[in-house]
Residue frames as a rotation matrix with the C-alpha (Angstrom) as fourth column:
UNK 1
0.037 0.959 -0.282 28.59
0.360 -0.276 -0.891 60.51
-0.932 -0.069 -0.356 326.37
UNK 2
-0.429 -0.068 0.901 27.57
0.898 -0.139 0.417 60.93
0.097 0.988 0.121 322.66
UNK 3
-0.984 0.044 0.175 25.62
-0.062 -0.993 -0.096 64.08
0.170 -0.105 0.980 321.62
UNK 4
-0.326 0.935 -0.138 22.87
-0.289 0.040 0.956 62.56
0.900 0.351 0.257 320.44
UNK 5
-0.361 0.631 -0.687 22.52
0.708 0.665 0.239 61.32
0.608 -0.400 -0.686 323.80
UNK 6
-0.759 -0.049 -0.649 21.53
0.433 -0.782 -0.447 64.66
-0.486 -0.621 0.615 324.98
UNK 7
-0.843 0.473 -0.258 18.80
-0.448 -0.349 0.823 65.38
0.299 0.809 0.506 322.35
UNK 8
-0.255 0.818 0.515 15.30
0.036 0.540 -0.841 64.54
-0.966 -0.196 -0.167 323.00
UNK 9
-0.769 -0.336 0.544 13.79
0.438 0.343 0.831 62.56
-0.466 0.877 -0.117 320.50
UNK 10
-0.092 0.759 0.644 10.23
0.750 -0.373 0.546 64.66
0.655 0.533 -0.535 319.92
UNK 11
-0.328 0.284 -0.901 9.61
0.574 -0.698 -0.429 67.93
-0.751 -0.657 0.066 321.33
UNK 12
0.509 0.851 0.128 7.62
0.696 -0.319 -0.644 71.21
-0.507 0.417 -0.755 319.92
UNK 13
0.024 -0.786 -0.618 11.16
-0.410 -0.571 0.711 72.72
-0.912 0.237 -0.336 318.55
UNK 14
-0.221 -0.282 0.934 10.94
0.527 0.771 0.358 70.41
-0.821 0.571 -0.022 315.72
UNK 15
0.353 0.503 0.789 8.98
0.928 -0.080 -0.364 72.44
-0.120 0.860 -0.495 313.59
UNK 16
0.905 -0.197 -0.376 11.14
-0.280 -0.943 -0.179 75.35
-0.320 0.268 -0.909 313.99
UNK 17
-0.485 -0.855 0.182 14.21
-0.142 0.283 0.949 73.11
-0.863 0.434 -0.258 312.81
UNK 18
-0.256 0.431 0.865 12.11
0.655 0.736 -0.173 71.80
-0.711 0.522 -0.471 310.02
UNK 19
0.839 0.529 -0.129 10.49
0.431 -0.790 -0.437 75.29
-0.333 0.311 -0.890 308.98
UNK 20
0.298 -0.902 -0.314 14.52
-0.564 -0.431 0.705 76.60
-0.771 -0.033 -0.637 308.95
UNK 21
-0.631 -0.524 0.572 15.95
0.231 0.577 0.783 73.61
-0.741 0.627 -0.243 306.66
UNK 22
-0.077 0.432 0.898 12.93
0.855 0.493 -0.164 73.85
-0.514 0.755 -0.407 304.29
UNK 23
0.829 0.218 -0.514 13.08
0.076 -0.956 -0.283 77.69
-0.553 0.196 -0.810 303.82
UNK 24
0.305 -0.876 -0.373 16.82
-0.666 -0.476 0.574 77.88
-0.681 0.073 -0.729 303.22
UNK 25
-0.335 -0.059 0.940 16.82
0.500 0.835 0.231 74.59
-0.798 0.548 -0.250 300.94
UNK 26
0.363 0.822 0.438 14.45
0.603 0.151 -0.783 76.22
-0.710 0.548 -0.441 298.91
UNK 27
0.724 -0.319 -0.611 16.15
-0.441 -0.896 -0.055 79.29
-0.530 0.309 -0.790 298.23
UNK 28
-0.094 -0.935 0.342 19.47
-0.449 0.347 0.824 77.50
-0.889 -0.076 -0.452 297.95
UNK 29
-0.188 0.423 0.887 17.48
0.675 0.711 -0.196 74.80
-0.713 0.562 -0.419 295.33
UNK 30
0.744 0.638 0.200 16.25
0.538 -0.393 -0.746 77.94
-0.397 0.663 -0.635 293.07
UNK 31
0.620 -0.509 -0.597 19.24
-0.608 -0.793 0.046 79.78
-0.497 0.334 -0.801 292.99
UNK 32
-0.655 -0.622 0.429 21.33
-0.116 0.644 0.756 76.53
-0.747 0.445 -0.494 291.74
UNK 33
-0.017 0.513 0.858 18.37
0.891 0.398 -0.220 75.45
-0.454 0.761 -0.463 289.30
UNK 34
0.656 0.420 -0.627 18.83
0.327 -0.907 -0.265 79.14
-0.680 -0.032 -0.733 288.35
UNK 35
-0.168 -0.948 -0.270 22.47
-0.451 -0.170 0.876 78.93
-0.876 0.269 -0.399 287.52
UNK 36
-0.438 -0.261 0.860 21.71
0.246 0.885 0.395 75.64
-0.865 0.384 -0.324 285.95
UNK 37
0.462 0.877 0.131 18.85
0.651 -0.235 -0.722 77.42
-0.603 0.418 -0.679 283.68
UNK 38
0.642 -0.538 -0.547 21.39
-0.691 -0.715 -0.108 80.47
-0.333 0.447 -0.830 282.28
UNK 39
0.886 -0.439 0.152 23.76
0.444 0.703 -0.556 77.07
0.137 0.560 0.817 280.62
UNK 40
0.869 -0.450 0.205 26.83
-0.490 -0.725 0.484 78.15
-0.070 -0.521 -0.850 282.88
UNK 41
0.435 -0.259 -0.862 29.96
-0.214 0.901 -0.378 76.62
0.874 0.349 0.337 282.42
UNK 42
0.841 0.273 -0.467 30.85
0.351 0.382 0.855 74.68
0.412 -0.883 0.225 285.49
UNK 43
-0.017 -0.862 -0.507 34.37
0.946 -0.178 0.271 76.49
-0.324 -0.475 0.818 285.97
UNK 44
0.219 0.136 0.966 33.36
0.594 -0.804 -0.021 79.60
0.774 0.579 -0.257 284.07
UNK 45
0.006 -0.379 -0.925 35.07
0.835 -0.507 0.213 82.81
-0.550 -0.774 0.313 286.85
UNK 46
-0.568 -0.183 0.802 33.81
0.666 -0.675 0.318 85.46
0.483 0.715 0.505 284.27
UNK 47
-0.857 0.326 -0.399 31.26
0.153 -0.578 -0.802 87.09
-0.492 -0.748 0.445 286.91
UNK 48
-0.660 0.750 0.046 28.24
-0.080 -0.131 0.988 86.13
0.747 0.649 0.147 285.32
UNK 49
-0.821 0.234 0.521 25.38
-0.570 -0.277 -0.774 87.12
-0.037 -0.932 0.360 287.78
UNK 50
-0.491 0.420 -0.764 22.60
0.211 0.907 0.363 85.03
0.845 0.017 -0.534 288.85
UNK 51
0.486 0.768 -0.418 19.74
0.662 -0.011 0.750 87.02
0.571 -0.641 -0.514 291.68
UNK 52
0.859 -0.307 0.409 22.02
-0.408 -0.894 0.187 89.59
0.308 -0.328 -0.893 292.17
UNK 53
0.753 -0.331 0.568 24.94
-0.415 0.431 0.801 86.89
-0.510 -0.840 0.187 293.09
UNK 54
0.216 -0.504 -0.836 27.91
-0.923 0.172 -0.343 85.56
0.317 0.846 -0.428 290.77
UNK 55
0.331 0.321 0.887 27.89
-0.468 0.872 -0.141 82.12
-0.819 -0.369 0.439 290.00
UNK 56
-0.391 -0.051 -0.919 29.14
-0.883 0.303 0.359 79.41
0.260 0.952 -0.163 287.46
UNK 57
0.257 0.803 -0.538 28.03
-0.690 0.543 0.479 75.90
0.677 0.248 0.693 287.19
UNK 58
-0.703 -0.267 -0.659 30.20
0.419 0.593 -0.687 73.98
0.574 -0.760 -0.305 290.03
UNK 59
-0.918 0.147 0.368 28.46
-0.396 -0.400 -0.827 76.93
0.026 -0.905 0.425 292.60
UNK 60
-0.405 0.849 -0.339 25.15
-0.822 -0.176 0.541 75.86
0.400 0.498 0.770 290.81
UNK 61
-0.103 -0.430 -0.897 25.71
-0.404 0.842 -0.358 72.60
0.909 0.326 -0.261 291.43
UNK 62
-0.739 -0.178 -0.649 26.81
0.545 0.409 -0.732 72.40
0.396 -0.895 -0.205 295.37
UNK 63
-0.669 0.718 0.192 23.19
-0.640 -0.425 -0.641 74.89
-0.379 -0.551 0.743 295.89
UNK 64
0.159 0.902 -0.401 21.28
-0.672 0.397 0.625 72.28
0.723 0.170 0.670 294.40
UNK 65
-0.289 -0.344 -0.893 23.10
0.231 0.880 -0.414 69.60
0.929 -0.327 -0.175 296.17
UNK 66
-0.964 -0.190 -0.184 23.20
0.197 -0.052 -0.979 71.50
0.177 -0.980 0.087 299.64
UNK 67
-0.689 0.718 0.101 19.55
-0.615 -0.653 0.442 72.43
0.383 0.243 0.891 299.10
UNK 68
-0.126 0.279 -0.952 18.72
-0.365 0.879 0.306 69.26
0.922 0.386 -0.008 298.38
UNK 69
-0.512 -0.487 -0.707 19.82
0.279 0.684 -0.674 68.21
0.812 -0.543 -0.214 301.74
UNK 70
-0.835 0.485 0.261 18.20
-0.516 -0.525 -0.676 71.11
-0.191 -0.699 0.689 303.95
UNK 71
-0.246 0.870 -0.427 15.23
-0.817 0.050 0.575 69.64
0.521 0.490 0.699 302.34
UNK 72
0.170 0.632 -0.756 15.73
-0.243 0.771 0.589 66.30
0.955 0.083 0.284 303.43
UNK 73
-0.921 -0.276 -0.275 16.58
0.290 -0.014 -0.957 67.19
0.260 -0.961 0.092 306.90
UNK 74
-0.854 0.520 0.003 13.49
-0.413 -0.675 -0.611 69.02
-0.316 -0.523 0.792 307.16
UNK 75
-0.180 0.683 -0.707 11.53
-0.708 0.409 0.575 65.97
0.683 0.605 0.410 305.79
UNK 76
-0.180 -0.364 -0.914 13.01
0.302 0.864 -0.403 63.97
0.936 -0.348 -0.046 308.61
UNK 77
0.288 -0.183 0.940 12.97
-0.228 -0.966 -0.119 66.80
0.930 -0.181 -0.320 310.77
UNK 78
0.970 -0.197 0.140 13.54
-0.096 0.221 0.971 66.63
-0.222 -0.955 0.195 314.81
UNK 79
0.395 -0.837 -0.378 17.28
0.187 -0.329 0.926 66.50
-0.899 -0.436 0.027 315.69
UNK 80
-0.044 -0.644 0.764 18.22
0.916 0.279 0.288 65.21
-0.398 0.713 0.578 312.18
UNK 81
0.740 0.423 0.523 16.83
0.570 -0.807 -0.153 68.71
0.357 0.411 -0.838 310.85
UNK 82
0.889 -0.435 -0.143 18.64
-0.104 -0.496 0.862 70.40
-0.446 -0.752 -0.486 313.98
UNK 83
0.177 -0.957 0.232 22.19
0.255 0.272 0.928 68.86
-0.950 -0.105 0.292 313.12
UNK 84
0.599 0.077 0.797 21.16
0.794 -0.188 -0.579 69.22
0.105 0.979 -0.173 309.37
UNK 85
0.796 0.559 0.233 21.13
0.585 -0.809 -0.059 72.80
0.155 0.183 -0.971 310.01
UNK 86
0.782 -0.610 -0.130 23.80
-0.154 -0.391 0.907 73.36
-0.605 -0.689 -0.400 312.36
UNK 87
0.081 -0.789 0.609 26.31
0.481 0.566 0.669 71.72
-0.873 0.239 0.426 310.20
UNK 88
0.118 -0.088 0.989 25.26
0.941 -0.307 -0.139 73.32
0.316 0.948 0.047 307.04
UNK 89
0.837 0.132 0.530 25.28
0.240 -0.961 -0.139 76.65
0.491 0.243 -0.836 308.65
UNK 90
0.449 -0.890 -0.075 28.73
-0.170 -0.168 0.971 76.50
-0.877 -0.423 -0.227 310.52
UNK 91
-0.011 -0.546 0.838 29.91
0.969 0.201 0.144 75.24
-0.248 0.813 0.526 306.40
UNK 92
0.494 0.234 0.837 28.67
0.736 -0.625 -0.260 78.66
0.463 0.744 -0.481 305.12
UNK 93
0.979 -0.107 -0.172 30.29
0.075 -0.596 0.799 80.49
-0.188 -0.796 -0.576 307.69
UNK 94
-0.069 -0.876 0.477 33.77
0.234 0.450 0.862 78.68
-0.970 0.171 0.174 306.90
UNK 95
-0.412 -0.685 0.601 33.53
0.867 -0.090 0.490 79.67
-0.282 0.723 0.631 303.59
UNK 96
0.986 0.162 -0.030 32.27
0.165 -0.964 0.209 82.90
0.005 -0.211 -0.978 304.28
UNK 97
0.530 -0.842 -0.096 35.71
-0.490 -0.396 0.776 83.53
-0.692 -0.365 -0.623 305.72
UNK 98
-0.182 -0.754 0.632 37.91
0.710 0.344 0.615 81.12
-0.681 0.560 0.472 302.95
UNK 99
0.231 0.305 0.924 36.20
0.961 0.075 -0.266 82.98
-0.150 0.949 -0.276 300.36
UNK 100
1.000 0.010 -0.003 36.84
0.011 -0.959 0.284 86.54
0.000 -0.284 -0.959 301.66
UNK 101
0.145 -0.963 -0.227 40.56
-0.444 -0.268 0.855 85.59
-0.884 -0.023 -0.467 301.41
UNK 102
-0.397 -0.569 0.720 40.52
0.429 0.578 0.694 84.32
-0.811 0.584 0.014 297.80
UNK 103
0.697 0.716 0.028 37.98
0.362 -0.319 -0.876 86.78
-0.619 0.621 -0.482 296.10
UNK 104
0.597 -0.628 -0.499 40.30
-0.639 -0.748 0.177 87.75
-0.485 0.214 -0.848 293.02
UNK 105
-0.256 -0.762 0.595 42.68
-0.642 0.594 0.485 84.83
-0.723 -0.258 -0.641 293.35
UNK 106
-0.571 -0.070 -0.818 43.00
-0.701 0.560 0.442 81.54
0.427 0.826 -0.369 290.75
UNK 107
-0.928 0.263 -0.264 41.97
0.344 0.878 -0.332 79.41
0.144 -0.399 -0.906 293.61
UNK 108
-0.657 0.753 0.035 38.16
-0.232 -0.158 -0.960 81.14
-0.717 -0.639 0.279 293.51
UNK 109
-0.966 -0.080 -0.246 36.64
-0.259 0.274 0.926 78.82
-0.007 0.958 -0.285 291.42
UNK 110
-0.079 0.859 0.506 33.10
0.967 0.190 -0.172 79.17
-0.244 0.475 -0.845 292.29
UNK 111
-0.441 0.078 0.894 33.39
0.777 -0.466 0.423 82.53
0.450 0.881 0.145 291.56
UNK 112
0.511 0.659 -0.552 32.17
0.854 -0.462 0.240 84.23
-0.097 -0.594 -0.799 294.41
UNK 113
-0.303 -0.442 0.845 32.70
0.039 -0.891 -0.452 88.17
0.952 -0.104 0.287 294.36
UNK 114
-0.943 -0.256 0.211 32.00
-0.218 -0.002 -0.976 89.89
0.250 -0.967 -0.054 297.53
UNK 115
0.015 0.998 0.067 28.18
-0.997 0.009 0.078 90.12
0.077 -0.068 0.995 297.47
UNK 116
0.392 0.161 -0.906 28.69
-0.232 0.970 0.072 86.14
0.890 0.182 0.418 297.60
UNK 117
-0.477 -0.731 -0.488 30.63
0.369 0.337 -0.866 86.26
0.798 -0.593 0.109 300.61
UNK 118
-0.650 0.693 0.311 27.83
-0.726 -0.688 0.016 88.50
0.225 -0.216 0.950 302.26
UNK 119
0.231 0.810 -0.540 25.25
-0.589 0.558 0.585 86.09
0.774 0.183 0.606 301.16
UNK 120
0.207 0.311 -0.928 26.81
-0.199 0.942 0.271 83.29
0.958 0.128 0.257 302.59
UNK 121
-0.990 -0.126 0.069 28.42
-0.054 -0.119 -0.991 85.03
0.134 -0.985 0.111 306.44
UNK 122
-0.203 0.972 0.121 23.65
-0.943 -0.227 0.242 85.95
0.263 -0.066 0.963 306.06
UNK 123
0.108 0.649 -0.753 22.90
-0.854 0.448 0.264 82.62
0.509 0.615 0.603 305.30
UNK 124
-0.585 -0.679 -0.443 24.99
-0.027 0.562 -0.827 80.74
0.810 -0.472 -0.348 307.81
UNK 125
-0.903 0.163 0.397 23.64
-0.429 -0.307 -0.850 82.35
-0.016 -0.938 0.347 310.59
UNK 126
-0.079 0.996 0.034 20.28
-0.994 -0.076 -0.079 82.45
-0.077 -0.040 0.996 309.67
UNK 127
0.364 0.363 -0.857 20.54
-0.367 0.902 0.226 78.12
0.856 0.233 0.462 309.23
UNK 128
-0.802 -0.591 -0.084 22.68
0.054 0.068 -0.996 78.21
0.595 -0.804 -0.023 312.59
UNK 129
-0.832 0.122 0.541 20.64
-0.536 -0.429 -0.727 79.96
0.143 -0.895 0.423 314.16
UNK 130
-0.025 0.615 -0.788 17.71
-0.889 0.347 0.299 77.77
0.458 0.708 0.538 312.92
UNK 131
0.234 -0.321 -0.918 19.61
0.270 0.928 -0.256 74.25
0.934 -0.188 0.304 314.30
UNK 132
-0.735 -0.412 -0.538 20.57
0.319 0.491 -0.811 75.79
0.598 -0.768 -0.230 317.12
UNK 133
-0.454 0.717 0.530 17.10
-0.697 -0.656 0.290 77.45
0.555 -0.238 0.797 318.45
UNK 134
0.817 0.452 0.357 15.70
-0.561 0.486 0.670 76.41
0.129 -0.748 0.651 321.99
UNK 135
0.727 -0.475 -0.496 19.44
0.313 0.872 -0.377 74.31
0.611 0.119 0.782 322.47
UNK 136
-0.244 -0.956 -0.161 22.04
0.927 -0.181 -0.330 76.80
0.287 -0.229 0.930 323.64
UNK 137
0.085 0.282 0.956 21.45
-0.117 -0.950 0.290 79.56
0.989 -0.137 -0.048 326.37
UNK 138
-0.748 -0.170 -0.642 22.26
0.473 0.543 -0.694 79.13
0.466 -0.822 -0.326 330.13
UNK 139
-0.650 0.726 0.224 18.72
-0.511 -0.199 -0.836 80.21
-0.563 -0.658 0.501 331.06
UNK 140
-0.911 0.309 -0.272 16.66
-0.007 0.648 0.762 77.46
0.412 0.696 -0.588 329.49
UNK 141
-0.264 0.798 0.542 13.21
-0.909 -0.394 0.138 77.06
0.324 -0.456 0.829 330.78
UNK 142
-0.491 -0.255 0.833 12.63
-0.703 0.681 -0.206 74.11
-0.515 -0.687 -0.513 333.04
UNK 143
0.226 0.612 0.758 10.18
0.017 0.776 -0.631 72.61
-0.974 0.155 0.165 330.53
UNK 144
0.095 -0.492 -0.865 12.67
-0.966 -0.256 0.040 72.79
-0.241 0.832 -0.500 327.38
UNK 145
0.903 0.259 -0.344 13.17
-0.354 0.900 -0.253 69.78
0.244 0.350 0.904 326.03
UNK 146
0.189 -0.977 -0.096 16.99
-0.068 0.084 -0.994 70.11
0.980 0.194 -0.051 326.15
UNK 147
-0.126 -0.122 0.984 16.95
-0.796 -0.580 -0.174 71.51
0.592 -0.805 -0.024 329.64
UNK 148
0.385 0.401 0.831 15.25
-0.910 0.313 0.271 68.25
-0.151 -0.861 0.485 330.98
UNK 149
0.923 -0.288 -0.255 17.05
0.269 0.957 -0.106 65.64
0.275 0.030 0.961 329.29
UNK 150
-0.026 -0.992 0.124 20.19
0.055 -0.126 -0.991 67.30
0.998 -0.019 0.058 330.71
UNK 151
-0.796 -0.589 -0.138 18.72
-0.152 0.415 -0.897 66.97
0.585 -0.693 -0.420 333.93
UNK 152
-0.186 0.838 -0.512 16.35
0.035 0.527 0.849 64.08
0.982 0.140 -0.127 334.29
UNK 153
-0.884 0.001 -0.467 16.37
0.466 0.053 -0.883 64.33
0.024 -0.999 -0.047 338.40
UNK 154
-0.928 0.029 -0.370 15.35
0.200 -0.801 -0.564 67.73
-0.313 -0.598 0.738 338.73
UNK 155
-0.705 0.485 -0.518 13.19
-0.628 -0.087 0.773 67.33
0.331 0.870 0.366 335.80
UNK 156
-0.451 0.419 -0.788 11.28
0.328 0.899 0.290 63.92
0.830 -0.127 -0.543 337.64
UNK 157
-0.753 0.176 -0.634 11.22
0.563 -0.328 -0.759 65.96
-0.341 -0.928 0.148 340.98
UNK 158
-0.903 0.243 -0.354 9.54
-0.297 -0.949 0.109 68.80
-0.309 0.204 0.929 339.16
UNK 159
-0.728 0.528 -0.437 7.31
-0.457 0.101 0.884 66.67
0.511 0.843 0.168 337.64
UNK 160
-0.434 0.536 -0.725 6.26
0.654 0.741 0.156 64.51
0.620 -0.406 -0.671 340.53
UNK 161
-0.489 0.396 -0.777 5.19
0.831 -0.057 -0.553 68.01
-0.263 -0.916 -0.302 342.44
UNK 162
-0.693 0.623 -0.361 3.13
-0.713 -0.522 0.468 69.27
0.103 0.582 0.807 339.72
UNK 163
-0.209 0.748 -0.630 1.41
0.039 0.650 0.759 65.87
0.977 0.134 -0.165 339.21
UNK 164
-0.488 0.214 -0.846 0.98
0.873 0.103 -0.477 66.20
-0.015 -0.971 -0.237 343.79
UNK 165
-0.665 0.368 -0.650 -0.52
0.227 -0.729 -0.646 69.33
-0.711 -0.577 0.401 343.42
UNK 166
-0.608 0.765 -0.212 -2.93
-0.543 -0.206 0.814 68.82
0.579 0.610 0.540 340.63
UNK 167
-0.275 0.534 -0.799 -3.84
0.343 0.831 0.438 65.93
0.898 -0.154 -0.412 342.69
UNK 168
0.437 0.324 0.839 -4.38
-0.458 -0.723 0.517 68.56
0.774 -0.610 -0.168 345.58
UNK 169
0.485 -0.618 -0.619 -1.45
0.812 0.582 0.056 66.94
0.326 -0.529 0.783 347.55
UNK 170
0.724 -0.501 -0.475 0.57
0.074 -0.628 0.775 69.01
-0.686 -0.596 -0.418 349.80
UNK 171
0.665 -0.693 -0.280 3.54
-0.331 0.063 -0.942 70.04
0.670 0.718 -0.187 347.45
UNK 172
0.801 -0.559 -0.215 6.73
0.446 0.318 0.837 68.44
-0.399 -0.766 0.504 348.88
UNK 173
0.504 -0.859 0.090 10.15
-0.600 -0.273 0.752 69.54
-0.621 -0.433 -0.653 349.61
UNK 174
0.968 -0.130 -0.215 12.72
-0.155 0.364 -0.919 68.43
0.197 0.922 0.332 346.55
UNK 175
0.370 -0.821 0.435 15.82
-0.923 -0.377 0.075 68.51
0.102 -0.429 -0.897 348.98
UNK 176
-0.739 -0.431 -0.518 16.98
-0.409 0.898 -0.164 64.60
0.535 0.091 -0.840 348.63
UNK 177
0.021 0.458 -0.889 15.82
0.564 0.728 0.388 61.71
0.825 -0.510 -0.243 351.44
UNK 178
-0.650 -0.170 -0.741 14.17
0.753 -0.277 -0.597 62.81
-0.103 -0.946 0.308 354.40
UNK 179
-0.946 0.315 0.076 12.14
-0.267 -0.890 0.370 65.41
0.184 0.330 0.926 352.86
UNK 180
-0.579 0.794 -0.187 8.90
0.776 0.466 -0.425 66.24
-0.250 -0.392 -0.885 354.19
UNK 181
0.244 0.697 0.675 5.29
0.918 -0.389 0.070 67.67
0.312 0.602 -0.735 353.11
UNK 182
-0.887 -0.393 -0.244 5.27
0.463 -0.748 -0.476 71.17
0.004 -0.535 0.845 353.30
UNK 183
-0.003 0.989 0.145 1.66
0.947 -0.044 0.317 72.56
0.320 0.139 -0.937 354.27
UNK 184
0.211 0.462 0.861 0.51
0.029 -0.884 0.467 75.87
0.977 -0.073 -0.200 355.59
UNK 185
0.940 0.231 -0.250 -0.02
0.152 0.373 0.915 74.16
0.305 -0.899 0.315 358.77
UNK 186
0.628 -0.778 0.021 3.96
0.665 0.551 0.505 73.18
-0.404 -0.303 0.863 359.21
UNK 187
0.841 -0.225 -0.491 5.84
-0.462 -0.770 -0.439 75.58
-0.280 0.597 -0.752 356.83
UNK 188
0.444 -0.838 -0.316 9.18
-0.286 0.201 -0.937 75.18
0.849 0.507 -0.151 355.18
UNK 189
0.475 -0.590 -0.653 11.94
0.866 0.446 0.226 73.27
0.158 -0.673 0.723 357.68
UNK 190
0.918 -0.394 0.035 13.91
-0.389 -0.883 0.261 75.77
-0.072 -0.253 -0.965 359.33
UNK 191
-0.092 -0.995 -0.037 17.99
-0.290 0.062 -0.955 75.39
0.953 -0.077 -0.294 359.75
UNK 192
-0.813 0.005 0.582 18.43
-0.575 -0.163 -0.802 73.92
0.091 -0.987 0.135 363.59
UNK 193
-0.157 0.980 0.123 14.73
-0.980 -0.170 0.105 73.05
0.124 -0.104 0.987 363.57
């Protein structure tokens, strides 16, 4: 079983993956076209600041690029948005934590100080949480999107005794083969009965 095969392909979550990628892109996209605007040099580790963040022209660089991308997840949106998200915000996380051991060090060559390491533990989440909204919780609601492609039975049962009781059908009994109407008249089967 793949993931994707667990993903419906349209539901009404889309536009909160979509709304997530295009928000964070944007930011991401201004603060690189920001760097790029102050004529940074791309290894430059002098702490030159940039929105309250230090930055040289490589960091510039991978926020336009990674922008770029939220963007076009959230052009595409539906899962691709979702995974977009998830992926870019489990990256910022990971170098949340590389960067937080190298702040100082030769090997921190975009320059992040701590207020960069901040940003990006903020910024993770907030695109995580994005990709993963309405996906991951063990109390889904039966009419999640996720919830029912993960189980199409219960999901078909449910559905065929809504559509029996708009049609002012007796609702039936969802208990396998053998099941029978259940009316006022008759009530629920007993045990024994």
């Amino acid at each position: 079983m793949k993931l994707s095969d667990e993903l419906p392909v349209d539901h009404r979550l889309a536009a909160v993956y979509r709304v997530g990628a295009g928000l964070c892109g944007a930011i991401l996209l201004v603060f690189g076209i920001l760097g790029f605007t102050n004529q940074l040099a791309f290894f430059n580790t002098s702490g030159t600041q940039v929105a309250g963040l230090s930055t040289n022209g490589l960091l510039s660089l991978i926020s336009v690029v990674v922008g770029l991308v939220l963007i076009a997840g959230a052009v595409i949106g539906g899962n691709v948005a979702s995974m977009v998200n998830m992926t870019v915000g489990s990256l910022f996380i990971l170098s949340g934590f590389v960067h937080i051991f190298i702040l100082d060090k030769g090997a921190n060559i975009l320059d992040f100080g701590m207020s960069n390491v901040i940003f990006s533990f903020v910024m993770g989440l907030l695109i995580l949480t994005f990709g993963m909204y309405g996906r991951v919780t063990g109390g889904l609601p039966h009419d999640n999107p996720y919830w029912r492609s993960r189980h199409p039975e219960q999901a078909a049962r449910e559905d065929s005794a809504r559509r029996g009781a708009a049609a002012g059908g007796p609702p039936r009994l969802t208990g396998g083969a053998g099941a029978r109407p259940v009316t006022r008249e008759t009530g629920p089967r007993l045990p024994g009965a």
